[in-house]
N, C-alpha and C positions, 0 to 999 in steps of 0.2 A: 504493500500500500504506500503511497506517494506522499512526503509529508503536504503537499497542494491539493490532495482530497481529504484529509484529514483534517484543513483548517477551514472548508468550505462548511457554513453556516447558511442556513435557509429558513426565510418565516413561513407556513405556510398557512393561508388563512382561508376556511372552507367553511362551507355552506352547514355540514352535517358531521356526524360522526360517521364511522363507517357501517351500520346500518342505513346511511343516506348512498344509493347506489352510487351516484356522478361522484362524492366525494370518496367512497372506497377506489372505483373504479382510478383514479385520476390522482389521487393521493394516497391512502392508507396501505391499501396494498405493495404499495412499491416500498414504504417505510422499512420495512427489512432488509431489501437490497442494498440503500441508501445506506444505513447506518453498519453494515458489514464494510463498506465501502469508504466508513472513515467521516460520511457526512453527520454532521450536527443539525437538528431541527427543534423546530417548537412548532404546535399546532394551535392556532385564535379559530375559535372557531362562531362565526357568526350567527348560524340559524340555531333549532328552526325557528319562526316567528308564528307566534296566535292565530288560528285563523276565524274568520267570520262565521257562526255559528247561527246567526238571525238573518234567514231567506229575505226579509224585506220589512219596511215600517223603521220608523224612528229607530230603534234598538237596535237594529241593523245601521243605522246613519251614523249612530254616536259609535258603535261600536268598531266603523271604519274608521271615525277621525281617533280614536283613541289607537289603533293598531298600526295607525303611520304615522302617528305623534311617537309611537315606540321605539317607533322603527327610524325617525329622523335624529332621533335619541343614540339609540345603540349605533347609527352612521358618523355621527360626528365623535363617538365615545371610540369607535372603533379609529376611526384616523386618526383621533391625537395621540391614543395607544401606537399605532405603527409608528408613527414621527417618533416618539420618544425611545422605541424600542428597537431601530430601523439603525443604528450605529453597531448595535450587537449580530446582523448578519449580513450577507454576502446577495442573498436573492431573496426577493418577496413575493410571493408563488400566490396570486388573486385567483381562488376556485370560485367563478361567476359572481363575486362580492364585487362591488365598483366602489373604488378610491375617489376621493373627493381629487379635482384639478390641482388644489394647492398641494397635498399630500404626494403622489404623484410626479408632479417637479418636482418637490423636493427629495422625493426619494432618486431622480434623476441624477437632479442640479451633485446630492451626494454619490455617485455613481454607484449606486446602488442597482444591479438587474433586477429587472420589472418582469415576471411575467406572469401576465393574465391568461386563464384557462375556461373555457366555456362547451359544453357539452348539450346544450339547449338555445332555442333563439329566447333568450331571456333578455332581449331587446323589445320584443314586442310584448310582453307583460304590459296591462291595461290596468292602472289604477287611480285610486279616489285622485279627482282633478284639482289641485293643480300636479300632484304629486309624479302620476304618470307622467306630465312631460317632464318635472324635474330629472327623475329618473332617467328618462332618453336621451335629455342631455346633455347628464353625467357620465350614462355608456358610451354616450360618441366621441366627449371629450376625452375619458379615460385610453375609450380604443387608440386614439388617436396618438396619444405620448406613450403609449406602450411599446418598448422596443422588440418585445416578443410576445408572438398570441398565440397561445395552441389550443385547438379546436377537432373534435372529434369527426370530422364527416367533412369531405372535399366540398361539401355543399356550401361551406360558407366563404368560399376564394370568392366564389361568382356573386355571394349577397356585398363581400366589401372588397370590389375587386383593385378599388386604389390603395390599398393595403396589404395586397396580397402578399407581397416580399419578407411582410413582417409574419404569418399565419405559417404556422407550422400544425402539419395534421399525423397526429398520432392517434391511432384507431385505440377501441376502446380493448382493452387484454382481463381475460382469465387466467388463472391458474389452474390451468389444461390438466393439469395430475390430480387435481381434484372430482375427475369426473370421468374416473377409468374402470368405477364397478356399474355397469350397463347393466337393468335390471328387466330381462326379456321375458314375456308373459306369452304364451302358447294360444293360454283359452279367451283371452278379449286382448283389444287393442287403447290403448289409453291415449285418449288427446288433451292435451293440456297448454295452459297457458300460465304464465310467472310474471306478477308488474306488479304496480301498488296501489292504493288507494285511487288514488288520482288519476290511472290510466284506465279505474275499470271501466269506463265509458267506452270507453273500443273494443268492448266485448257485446255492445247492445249489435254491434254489426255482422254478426256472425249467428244471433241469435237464431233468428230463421232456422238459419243451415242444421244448426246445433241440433233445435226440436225434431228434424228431419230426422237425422241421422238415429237419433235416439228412438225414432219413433221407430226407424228401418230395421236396427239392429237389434234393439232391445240391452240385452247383458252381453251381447259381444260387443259395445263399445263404451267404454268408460271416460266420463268429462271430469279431468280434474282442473283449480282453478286453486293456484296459488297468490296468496297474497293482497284479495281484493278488498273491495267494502262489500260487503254483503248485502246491506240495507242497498243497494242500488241492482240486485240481481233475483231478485224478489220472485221473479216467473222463470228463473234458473234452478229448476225441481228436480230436476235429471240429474244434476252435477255435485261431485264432492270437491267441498271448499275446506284449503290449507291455509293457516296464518302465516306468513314469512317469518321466519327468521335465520338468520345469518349461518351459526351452526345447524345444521343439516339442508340446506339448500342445496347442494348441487347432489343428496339422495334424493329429494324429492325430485328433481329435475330427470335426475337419470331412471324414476320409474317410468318416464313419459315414453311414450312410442313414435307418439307427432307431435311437435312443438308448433303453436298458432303466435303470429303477430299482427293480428290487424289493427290499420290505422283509418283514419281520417284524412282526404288528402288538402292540406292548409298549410302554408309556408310553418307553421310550427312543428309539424309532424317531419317536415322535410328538412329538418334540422335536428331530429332526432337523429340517432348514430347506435344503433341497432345491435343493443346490446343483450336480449333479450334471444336474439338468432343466433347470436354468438356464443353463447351460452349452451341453446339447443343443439348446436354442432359441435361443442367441448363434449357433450355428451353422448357425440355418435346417435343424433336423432334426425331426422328429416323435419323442415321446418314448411311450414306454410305462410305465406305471408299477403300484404299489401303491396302491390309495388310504387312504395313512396319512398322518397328519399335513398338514403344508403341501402334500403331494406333490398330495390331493384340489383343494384353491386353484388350483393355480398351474398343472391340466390343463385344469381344467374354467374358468378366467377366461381363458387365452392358448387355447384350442379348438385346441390346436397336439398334441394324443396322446389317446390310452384309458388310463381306469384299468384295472384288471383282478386279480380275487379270488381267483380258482382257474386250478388248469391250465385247461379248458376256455379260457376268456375272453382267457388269456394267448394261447393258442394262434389263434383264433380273432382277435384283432383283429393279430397278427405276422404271420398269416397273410393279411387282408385289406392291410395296408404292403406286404407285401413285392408281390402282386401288381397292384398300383395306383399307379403311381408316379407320377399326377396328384395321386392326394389327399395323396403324403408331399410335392409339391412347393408344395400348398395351404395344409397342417398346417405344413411349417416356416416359409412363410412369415409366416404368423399367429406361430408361435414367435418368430420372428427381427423381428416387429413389438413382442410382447411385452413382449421383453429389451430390448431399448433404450429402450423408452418407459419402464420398470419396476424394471430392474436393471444400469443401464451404469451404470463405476464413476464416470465425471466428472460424472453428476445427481445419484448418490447423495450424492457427497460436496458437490458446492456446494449440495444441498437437506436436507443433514440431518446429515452426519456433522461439516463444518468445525466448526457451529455447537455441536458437545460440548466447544468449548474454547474459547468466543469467553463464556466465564461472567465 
């Protein structure tokens, strides 16, 4: 070890813990290689912030201007903190938090490396007015002094393409060894899906297909659903629903047969960075998906699933997996060649990530 990686110091200040997937994906996990490696870190961590629990009416009103009075709170608490703590390291690693302008220079003006990380279009976030445009911009002035940006999904050279010299795109990585005991079911076929509260909206879109299927097969096909809101799946009678959590997820992932991703197609979804399919192919699973964003890439290069646009198509290639169990044991293999040649997290980080701090 170099005594010049051993004195390298990094703030890193994220959105979550690592139960917050963007901040595992993008920070946490790598924290092991980093620190074998001689680096020094501290972890500020931002989120998560209160959310609006009152659908509408006053109590809903007040309870918005108190949730960004918290939040303009914790923004300015958070950058005096960096200024004052910004002498004791070498890089300051912004996971989607946005630095106030003056903060910023000045972590410049001190040559300090900047680099901002976004895994989401958390640009177009729409909030209580005037706040939202404060917010946009803050991100455009911050993108802008940032001397490095990394970004999960090629998608975003084309959204800030006068910037692009600066956007570095490191895809999102698993730790591929995690998800080497593939748990193969003879008598049904298990389709599933893995996100969080917040995505289970993109499961009303497949509902259709779902009832079908369930109606077709009966007990040869099993719906499981990790990690949703329940209370929003209400006429999902068919399916068994798992909690997420961190320890034991890639077992539950590896009892799946077909892994689903479907989206919504809206500049937000095409800024998602398809981590969810990556996943599905760590575990040697054939995935199905929408073809939005990176989702189109990462089906059609690893030949490891079908896109799919409408009920029809959805129906239709779930329907060809589930009765074929040659081609889903084809397709994941091809997935599960994909992901480690692509997205296992100890390539990512010796070929691309250590080197955001070796400035």
């Amino acid at each position: 070890m170099s005594s010049s990686k051993a004195k390298k110091r990094i703030l890193f200040i994220t959105v979550g813990d690592d139960r917050v997937a963007s901040s595992r994906v993008y920070v946490f996990q790598f924290l092991p290689f980093l620190k074998n490696d001689g680096f020094q870190y501290t972890i500020m961590q931002f989120g998560p912030h209160p959310r609006n629990s009152f659908k509408s009416g006053l109590k809903r009103y007040l309870k918005a201007i108190y949730i960004y009075s918290r939040l303009i709170y914790k923004i300015l608490a958070l950058n005096i903190s960096v200024i004052f703590m910004s002498s004791k390291y070498d890089t300051i690693f912004c996971q989607k938090v946005v630095l106030l302008p003056f903060t910023s220079g000045f972590l410049i003006r001190r040559n300090k490396h900047l680099v901002y990380c976004f895994d989401d279009a958390v640009y177009l976030r729409q909030n209580f007015w005037p706040i939202g445009i404060f917010r946009r911009a803050q991100f455009d002035a911050f993108l802008n002094k940032s001397p490095e940006i990394v970004v999960g999904t090629p998608y975003y050279f084309e959204q800030f393409s006068a910037i692009r010299n600066r956007i570095k795109f490191i895809p999102n990585a698993v730790n591929t060894a995690a998800f080497l005991n593939k748990v193969v079911s003879i008598e049904k076929t298990t389709i599933g899906w893995i996100g969080s509260p917040n995505t289970t909206k993109y499961l009303m879109n497949v509902f259709k297909v779902f009832k079908q299927l369930s109606e077709k097969y009966k007990d040869r096909v099993q719906f499981v659903i990790i990690g949703s809101d329940k209370s929003k799946l209400k006429d999902f009678t068919f399916c068994e629903f798992y909690d997420w959590e961190l320890e034991g997820e890639s077992e539950l992932i590896s009892k799946l047969d077909i892994g689903i991703m479907p989206l919504d197609d809206t500049e937000w979804e095409r800024g998602k960075c398809g981590y969810k399919l990556i996943q599905y192919f760590a575990a040697g699973i054939p995935a199905v998906a929408s073809p939005v964003g990176i989702n189109r890439n990462l089906v059609e290069n690893s030949e490891a699933g079908f896109l799919c646009s409408d009920d029809e198509s959805w129906f239709k290639n779930l329907d060809t997996l589930i009765n074929d169990r040659e081609l889903r044991e084809v397709m994941g293999n091809k997935g599960r060649k994909y992901a480690v040649d692509n997205h296992d997290v100890r390539s990512i980080y010796d070929k691309q990530y250590k080197h955001l701090f070796l400035k």
